[in-house]
C-alpha positions in Angstrom: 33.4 -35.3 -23.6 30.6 -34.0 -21.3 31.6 -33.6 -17.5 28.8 -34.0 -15.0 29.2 -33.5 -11.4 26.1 -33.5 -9.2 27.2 -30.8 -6.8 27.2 -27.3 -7.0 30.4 -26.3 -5.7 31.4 -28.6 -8.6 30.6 -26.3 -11.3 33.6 -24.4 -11.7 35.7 -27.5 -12.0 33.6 -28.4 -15.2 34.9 -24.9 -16.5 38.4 -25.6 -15.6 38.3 -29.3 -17.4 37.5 -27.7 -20.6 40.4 -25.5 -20.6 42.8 -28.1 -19.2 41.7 -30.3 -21.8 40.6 -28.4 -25.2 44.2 -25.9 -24.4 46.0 -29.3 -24.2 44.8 -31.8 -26.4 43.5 -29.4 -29.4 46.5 -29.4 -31.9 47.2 -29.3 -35.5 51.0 -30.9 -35.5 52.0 -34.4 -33.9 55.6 -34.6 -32.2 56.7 -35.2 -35.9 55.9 -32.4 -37.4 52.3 -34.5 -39.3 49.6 -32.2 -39.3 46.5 -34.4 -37.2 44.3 -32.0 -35.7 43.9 -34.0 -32.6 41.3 -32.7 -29.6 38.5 -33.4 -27.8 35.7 -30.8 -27.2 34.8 -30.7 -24.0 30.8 -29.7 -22.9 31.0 -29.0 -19.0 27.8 -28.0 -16.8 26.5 -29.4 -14.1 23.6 -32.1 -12.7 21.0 -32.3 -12.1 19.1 -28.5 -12.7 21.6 -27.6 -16.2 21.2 -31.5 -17.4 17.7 -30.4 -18.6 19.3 -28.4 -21.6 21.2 -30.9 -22.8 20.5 -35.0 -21.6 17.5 -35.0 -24.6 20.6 -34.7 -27.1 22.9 -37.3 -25.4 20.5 -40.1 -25.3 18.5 -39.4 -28.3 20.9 -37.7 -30.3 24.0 -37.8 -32.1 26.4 -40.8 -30.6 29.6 -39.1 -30.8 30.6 -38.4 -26.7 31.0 -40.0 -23.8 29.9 -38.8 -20.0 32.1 -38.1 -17.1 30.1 -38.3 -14.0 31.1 -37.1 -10.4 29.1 -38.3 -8.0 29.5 -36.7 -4.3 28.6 -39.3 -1.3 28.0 -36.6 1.5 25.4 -34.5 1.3 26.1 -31.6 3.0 27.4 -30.5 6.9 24.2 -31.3 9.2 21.2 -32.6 8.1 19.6 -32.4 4.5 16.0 -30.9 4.2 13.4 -33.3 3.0 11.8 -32.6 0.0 9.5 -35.7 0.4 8.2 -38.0 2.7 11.4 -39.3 3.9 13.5 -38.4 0.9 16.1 -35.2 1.2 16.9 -33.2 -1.4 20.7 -35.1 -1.4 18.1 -38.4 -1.9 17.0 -36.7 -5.3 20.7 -35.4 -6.1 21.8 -39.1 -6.6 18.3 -40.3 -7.9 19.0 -38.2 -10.7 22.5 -39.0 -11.3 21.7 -42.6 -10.8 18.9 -42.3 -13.2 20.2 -40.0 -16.2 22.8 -42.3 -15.9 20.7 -45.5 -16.5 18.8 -43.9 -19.3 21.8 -43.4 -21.2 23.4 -46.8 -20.8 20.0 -47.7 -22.1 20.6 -46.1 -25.5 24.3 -47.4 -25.6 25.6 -44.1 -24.5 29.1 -44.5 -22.7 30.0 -43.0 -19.2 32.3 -43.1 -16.9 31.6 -42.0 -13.2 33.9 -41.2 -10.4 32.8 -41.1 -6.8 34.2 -39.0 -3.8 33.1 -38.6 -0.6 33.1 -34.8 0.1 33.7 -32.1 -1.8 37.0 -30.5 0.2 40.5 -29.3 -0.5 41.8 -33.0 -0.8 39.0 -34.3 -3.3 39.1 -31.5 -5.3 42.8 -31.3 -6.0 42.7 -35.1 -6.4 40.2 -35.1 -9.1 42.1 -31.9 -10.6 45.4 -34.1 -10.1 43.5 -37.4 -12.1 42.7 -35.0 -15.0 46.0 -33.3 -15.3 47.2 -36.7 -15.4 45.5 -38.3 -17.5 45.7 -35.7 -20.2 49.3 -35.9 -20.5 49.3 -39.5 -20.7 46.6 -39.4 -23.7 48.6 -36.9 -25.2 51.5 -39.5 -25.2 49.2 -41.7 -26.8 48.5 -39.5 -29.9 52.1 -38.6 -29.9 51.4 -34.4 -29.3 52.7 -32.1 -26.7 50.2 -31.1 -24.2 52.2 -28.6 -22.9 52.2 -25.1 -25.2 49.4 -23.4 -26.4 50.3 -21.9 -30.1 46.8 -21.3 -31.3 46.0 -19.2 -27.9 49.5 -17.4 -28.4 47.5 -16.7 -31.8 44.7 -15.3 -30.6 46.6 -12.9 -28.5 49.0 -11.7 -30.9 45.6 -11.7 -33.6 44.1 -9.3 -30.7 47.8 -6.9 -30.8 47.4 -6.6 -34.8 43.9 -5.2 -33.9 44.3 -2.6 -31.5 47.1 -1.1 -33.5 44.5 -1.0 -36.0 42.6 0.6 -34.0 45.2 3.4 -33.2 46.0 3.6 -36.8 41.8 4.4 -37.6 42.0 7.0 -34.6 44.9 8.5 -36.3 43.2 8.8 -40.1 39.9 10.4 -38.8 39.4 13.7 -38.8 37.1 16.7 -38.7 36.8 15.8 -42.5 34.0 13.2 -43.2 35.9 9.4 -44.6 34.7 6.6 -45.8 35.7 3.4 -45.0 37.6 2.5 -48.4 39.2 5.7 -47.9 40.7 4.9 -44.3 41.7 1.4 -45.1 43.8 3.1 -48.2 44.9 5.3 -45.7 46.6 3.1 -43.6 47.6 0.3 -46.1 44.7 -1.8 -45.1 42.7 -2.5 -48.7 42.6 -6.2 -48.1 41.3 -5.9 -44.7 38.2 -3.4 -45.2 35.8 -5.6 -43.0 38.3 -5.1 -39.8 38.6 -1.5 -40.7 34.7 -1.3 -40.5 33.9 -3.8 -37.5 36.1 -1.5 -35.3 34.6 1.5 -36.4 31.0 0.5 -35.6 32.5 0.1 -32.3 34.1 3.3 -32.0 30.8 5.2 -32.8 28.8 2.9 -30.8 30.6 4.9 -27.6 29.9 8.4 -27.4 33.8 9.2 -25.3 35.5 8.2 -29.0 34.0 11.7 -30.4 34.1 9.2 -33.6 30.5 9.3 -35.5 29.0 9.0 -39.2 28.6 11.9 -41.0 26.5 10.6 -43.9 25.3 7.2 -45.4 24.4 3.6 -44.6 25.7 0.4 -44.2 29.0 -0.2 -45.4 28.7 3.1 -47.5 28.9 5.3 -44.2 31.3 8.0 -44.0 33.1 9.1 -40.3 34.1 11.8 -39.0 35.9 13.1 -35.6 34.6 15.5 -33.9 37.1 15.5 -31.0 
């Protein structure tokens, strides 16, 4: 799904649509228990400067999305400048819509646009209001819950697990050099050597740790702690 709204202000609500609907839709189990892996992946930016990086894909590419456009009738508050010889730069805002739009219907791309009038507090909650909406409703369709998040819950507790480890590799070093088959031994941690060494490299890349190599390269280095 790619969401383009042709307004500036707009861009953040192309950030919030992929959370809403990658945090709700993306799950491994159905209602009953049947694994199904169900989401859709959600690409969110905004028209007409960011299209540049990505409308060659869409219509010449892959055909495996569909396009959300948001189309904004006002302008702005007061006149627009013109950019042309009777066109204002809101004139070229919904050229470009209009015509990215047309170019992908051309190549059997699908879309969808929605049109408001302003962006304000009422549009804006209304559109937020159509999403939340209709992501619970699809999510009746495909028979999941929308509503809990177990694979961000995973990533959080993944994170927990690795600043105890962390602690634990603070804990082992000393003024005496290790290596990093020796600290993993250490703390019980043979079958996870390549965390052990990832959060090392960080610790010596940050002088406040007093954490630095001693000797050797690569994954052959040896630390020591020198405060």
């Amino acid at each position: 799904m790619v969401i383009l709204p042709y307004k500036d202000r707009l861009l953040l609500l192309s950030r919030y649509l992929q959370q809403l609907i990658m945090e709700s839709l993306g799950k491994e189990l159905d209602l009953d228990g049947n694994k199904v892996e169900q989401g859709i992946s959600v690409y969110g930016n905004k028209g007409s400067t960011d299209q540049h990086a990505y409308v060659q894909q869409l219509r010449d590419g892959v055909n495996n999305f569909f396009a959300t456009f948001i189309e904004v009738l006002n302008d702005r508050k007061g006149d627009s400048p013109e950019v042309g010889d009777g066109e204002t730069s809101g004139d070229y805002l919904q050229a470009f819509l209009l015509g990215t739009r047309e170019a992908l219907s051309a190549k059997g791309r699908e879309s969808v646009t929605l049109t408001v009038k302003e962006v304000s507090p009422a549009t804006v909650g209304m559109l937020i209001a159509l999403f939340d909406r209709a992501v619970g409703f699809y999510a009746s369709l495909v028979n999941i819950n929308a509503y809990h998040q177990p694979g961000v819950e995973a990533g959080k507790k993944a994170a927990g697990n690795i600043l105890a480890i962390k602690a634990k590799i603070v804990k082992a070093l000393s003024e005496t050099e290790k290596s990093v088959d020796e600290i993993a031994h250490e703390i019980s941690l043979e079958n996870d050597k390549e965390i052990v060494f990832k959060v090392l490299i960080h610790l010596i890349s940050n002088a406040s740790t007093g954490i630095k190599v001693s000797s050797g390269t690569g994954f052959a280095r040896k630390f020591i702690k020198t405060k």
